[in-house]
Structure formats: C-alpha cells, structure tokens
N, C-alpha and C positions, 0 to 999 in steps of 0.2 A: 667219154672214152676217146682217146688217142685215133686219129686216121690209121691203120696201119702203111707203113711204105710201099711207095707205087713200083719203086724201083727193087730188085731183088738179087744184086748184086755179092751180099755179104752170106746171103742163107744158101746152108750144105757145108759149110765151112769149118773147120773146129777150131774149138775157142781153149786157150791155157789159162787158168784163172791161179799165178801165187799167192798159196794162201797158207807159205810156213814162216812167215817172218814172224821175231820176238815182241813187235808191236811197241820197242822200245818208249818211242816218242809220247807212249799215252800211259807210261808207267802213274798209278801201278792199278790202274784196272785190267792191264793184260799181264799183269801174271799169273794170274790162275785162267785166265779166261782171252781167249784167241781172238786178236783183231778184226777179222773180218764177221767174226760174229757181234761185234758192236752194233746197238741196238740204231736205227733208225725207226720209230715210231715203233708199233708192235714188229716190223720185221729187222732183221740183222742184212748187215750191208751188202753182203756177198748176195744174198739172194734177192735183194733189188737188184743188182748189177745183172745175174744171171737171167733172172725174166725180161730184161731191157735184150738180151742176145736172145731169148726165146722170138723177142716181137720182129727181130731181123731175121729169122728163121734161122740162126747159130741154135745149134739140139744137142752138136754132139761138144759135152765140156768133159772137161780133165782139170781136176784139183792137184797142185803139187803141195804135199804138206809134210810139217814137220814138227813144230813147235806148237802142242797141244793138238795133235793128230787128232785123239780121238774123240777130243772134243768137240771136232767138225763133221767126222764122223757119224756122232752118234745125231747130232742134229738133223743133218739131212736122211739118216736114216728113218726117223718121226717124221719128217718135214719136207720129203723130198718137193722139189717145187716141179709141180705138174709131169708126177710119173709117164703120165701117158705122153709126155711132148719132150723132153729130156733124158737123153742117156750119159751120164754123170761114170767119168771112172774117178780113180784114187789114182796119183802115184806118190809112196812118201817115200821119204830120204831119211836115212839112220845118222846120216851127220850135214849138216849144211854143206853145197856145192854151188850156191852166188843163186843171183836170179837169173843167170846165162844159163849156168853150167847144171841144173836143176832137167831141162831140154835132152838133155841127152839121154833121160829115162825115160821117155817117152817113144813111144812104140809106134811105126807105123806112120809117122809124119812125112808124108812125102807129098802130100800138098801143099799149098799156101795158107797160112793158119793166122791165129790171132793168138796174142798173146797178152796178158794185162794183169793188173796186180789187183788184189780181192779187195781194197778198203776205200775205192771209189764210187762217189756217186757223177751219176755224169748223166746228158743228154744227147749224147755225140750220135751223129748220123754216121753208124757204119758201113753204112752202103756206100756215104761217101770216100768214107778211108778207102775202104777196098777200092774204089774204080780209081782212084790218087795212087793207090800204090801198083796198079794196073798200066796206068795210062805212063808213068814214070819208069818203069820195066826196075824197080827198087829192089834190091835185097834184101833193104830193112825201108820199113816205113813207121817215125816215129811220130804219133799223134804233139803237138806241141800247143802249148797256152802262152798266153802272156800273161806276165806277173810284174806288181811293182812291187822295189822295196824301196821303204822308207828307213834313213837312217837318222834316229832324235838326238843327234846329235850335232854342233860344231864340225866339219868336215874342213882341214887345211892341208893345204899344199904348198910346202919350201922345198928351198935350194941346198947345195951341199954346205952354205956358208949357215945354214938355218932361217934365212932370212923368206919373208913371210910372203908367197907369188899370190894364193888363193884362199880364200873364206866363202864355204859354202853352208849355208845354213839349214839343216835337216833335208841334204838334198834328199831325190827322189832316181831312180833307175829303170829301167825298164829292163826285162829281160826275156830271153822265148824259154821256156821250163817243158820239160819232160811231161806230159802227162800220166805215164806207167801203161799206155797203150801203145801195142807196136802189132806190123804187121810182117811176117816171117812170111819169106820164101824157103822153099826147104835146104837149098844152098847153101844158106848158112849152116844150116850144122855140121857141115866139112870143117868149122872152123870152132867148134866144141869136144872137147877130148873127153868124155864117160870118164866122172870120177875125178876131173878136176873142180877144182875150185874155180868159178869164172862167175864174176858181177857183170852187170849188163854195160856199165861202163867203158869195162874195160875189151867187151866185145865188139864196142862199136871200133873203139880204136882200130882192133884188129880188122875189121873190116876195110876201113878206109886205108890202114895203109896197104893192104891187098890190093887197092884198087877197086873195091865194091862200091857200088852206087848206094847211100844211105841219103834217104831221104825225109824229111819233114814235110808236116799236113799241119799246117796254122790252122787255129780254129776257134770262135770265142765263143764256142756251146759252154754250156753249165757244166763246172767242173770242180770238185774238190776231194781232196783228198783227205779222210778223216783223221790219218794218220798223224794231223798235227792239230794238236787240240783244237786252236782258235776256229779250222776249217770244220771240226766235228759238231764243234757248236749250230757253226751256221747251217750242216747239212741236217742237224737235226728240225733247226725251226724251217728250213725251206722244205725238205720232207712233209712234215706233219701242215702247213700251209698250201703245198700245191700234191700233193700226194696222187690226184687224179693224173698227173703229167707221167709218172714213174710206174702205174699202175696197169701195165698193158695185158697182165694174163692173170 
C-alpha cells in the first residue's frame, strides 16, 4: 500500500471533475455509454481518479455533467466510492457551456479549488500543484506534460520559387500539452459570464490578456488520457499491471 503524503497541502480543498463531454474520440463505445465510466480493470476511470483526491484528502468533489447524466448518476449511486470520506454533488447542464464556462454553476467557490477532466489516469503529486500554484500567487495553474509527435512522413521545406531548402525525415517535436488539470483561484470567475458558452482555451486567453498571471507546473508523473484510444489501451494494461500504485482507499 501507498505511503500516504507527508505533506498536506492539497486536502480541504475542492475538486471539479468534467464529466459531460461526448467522448467523441472513443466513438462509438461512448454513445450509449459515458467516458469516464470507461472500464479500467474492474473499476471506471473516474473513480480511480476520485480516490487518488480522497488519498490527498480532496473529499469535497463536484461532478459537472451532461452527456449521459444519468448514467453517472446512477453509478455512483450503487458505487459511491467511500461514502463515509466523500461528499460527491451533481451540477448538470441542459445544454453544453465549454469546459470554462460549465464553472459558473457551481455554487459557493470562493476558494482556491482544483479542477480536472473525468477521463484521466495519472499519479501526479497534488500537493505539489497546490504549493506551485501557491508559491507563484497564479490565477490559473495549469498542470503540463511533455509529448512527442512523430510525423511518418517526408517533411520539406521550399522557397517561394519552389525550390527545395529542407528534407526532414519522420521528424520528431516536442511539445508541453495540457494535462486537463488546472488549479483555480476564485478570481477567475470574474471572467465567466453564467450561461455563456466558454472552452478553457479560450479562458486562458482572456486571462492573459487581462494581465492575469497564468502559470504552468511541468511534470513527468504518469499521465494519460484515455480519451485517445492508443492512451486507453495503454492505461488499461498499466492499470491492471501496477494496480497497487492507484489503490489508495
């Protein structure tokens, strides 16, 4: 079993877990059936993620949902994971409002909160976000990974006359990617209007051109996003291979 963290930085904190997205990317096992209920070993993914926030003492979550509400619903109804340490609300939406603008239903956020998307498995030290987005005085603090892509392809580069400057062969890139975990000061939601439509993209813009400090936490913990097939594969065999890592409650 897991050490629990010495540090306790993250717990009391509340946690937003988006869990109305269409799940497009994994069509078509989420159209009848809601992505973050995608199976990791006997459990669905959401609720590994949620006992990983139990082990940092994160208790109090909030589901935003939408797209097969009651299908998450009815699960953690049966399944609530560890009544006794979890107080689990609902808020759902009658029509999609982005993954920003989703925040503004949410009642009562006048602290500094977590917010994160339901279809992650990950090992990430929250304690250490928090004290990063602490020590940084951040508006937004967004957890970030590195990614390569690889393109199998011929890659060139010419001039205006056509003529032929570069030949790269299946280069490779590096990039810092989003990991879907962010950490909110309550400040931000001055910049969320109730009932617009606002993706998280397009919030940060707003932030930075405000002037808001938006900040990244590089980090090369275990992270995938099942949301894209090739990642779902692999969290399932890492799941089911190291399962005592993820198993904190």
């Amino acid at each position: 079993m897991p050490t629990l963290p010495i540090r306790r930085t993250a717990a009391g904190h509340r946690a937003i877990i988006l869990a109305g997205g269409k799940g497009t990317r994994l069509l078509p096992f989420t159209v009848n059936f809601p992505k973050p209920l995608m199976p990791l070993g006997d459990l669905p993914v959401i609720e590994v993620l949620m006992r990983q926030l139990v082990r940092y003492g994160i208790t109090d979550i909030t589901l935003t949902l939408g797209h097969l509400a009651e299908l998450l619903k009815a699960y953690f109804a049966q399944q609530h994971p560890r009544n006794d340490l979890v107080t689990l609300r609902y808020v759902q939406e009658a029509e999609p409002t982005g993954t920003a603008g989703s925040l503004a239903m949410i009642a009562d956020l006048t602290e500094t909160f977590l917010v994160m998307n339901g279809d992650l498995l990950t090992d990430l030290d929250f304690d250490a976000l928090m004290e990063h987005h602490y020590a940084h005085g951040a508006a937004l603090t967004i957890a970030t990974h590195t990614r390569q892509v690889k393109i199998d392809l011929g890659v060139l580069e010419f001039d205006d006359a056509q003529r032929i400057t570069t030949y790269r062969e299946k280069p490779e890139s590096e990039y810092h990617v989003s990991m879907g975990i962010y950490v909110y000061s309550p400040t931000v939601l001055r910049f969320i209007t109730p009932g617009e439509y606002l993706d998280f993209p397009a919030l940060v813009w707003r932030l930075l051109d405000a002037g808001e400090l938006v900040s990244a936490y590089p980090t090369d913990c275990l992270w995938l996003d099942i949301g894209r097939p090739d990642d779902y594969a692999r969290a399932q065999e890492l799941y089911t291979s190291k399962r005592e890592a993820f198993d904190y409650v």
